[in-house]
C-alpha positions in Angstrom: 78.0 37.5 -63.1 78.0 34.9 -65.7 76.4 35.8 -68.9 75.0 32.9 -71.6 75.0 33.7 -75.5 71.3 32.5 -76.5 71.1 32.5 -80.4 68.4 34.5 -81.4 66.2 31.8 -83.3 66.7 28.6 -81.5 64.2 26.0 -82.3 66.4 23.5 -80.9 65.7 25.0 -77.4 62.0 26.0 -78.0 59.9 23.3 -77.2 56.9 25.0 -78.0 58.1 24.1 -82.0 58.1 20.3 -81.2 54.2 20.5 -79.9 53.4 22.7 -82.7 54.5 19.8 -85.2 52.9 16.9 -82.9 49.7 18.8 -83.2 50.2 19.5 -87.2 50.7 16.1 -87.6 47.7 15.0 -85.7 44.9 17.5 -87.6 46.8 16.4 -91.2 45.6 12.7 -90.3 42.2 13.7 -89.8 42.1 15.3 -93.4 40.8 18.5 -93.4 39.1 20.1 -96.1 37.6 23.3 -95.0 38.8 26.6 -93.0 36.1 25.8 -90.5 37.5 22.2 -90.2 41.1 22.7 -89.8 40.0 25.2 -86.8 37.7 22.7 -85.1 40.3 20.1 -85.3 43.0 22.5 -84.2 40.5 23.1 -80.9 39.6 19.3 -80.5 43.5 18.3 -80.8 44.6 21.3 -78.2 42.3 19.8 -75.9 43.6 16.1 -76.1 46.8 16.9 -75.1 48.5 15.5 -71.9 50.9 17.2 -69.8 53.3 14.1 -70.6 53.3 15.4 -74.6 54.9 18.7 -73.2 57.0 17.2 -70.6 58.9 14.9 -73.7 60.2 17.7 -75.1 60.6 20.2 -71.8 62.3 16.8 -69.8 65.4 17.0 -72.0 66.7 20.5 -71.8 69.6 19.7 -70.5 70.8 17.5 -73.3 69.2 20.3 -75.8 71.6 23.0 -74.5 74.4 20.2 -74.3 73.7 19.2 -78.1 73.4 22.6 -79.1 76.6 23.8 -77.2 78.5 21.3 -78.8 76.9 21.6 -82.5 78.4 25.4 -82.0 74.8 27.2 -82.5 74.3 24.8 -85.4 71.6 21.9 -86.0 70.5 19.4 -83.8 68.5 15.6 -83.6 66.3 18.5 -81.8 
């Protein structure tokens, strides 16, 4: 059996991290300046996204474990 070390705090190989900052940035342009606002937008902005806004950052895993491999567990463009 082959095992694979996985670092224990990747963000590199968590995509989940890239939508999380697509959606940030997309309720910061809309300015909110209330609780209530920032979770209506939050809601509203879930909603607008498209499968193809996950699959741009699940497509490449390949070339995420690649880069990651090869920066030895360290940064990546990722």
């Amino acid at each position: 059996m082959i095992l694979m070390e996985w670092p224990a705090n990747s963000p590199d190989l968590n995509p989940i991290e890239n939508v999380w900052r697509l959606l940030k940035g997309r309720i910061q342009r809309r300015f909110p300046t209330t609780e209530e606002e920032v979770r209506r937008y939050v809601e509203e902005e879930w909603e607008k996204l498209e499968p193809e806004d996950f699959e741009k950052y699940t497509g490449n895993m390949r070339e995420r474990c690649l880069a990651v491999i090869n920066a030895d567990g360290g940064p990546t463009k990722y």
